[in-house]
N, C-alpha and C positions, 0 to 999 in steps of 0.2 A: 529411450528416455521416458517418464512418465512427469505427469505435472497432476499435483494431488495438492488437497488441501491441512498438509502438516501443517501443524502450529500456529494454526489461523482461529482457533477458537478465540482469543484474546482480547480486550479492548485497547485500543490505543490511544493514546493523549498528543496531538500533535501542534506546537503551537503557532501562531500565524506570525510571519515576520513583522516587527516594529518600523522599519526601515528599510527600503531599498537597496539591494547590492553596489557597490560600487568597484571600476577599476583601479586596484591599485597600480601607481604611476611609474613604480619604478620596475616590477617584472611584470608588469599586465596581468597580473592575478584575478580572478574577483572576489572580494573584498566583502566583510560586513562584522560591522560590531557586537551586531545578533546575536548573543553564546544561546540564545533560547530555541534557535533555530536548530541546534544538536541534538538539545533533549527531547528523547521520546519516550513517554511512561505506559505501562503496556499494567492491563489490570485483568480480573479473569472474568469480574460480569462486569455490564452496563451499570448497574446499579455503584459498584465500589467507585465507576471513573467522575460518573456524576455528583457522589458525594465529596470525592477531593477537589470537583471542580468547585461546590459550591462553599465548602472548608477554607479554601483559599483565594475566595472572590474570583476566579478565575472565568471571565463568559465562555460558553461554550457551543459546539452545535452537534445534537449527536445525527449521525449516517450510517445506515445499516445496508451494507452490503447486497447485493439481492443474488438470490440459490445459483449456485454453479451448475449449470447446465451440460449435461455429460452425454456424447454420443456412444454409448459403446458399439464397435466394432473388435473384429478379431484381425489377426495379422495376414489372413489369408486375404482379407477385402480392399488390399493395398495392390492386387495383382488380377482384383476380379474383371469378368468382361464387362462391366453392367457401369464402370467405375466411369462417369462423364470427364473429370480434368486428366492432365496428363500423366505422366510417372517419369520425374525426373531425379537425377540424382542433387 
């Protein structure tokens, strides 16, 4: 398996819940009136997500992820001597 960074260039808009989840009573579901909590609006720069936040009074906070830190290895260093934890399946 590999774990890459496809389709993560994107900005996203996520919006904060209005209200609390609650349990509903009759199958113990949880529960909320929030339809805002579904939408997620995904833009290509920073710049597009800030201007629809301010377009539609919307407060915001922007968070920029910080660099993905990649070790590379090769598949042979999964078997090497030198390797300190163990080798389990």
């Amino acid at each position: 398996m590999q774990a890459g960074q496809g389709n993560s260039k994107s900005w996203q808009l996520d919006f904060e819940p209005e209200a609390a989840k609650q349990v509903e009573p009759l199958m113990g579901w949880t529960a909320s009136f929030d339809t805002r909590q579904q939408v997620r609006l995904r833009f290509d720069t920073k710049e597009e997500a800030i201007a629809y936040c301010e377009r539609h009074g919307v407060p915001y906070q922007v968070s920029e992820d910080k660099p993905f830190a990649r070790r590379i290895m090769s598949y042979a260093d999964n078997f090497a001597f030198r390797r300190r934890d163990s080798w389990t399946h």
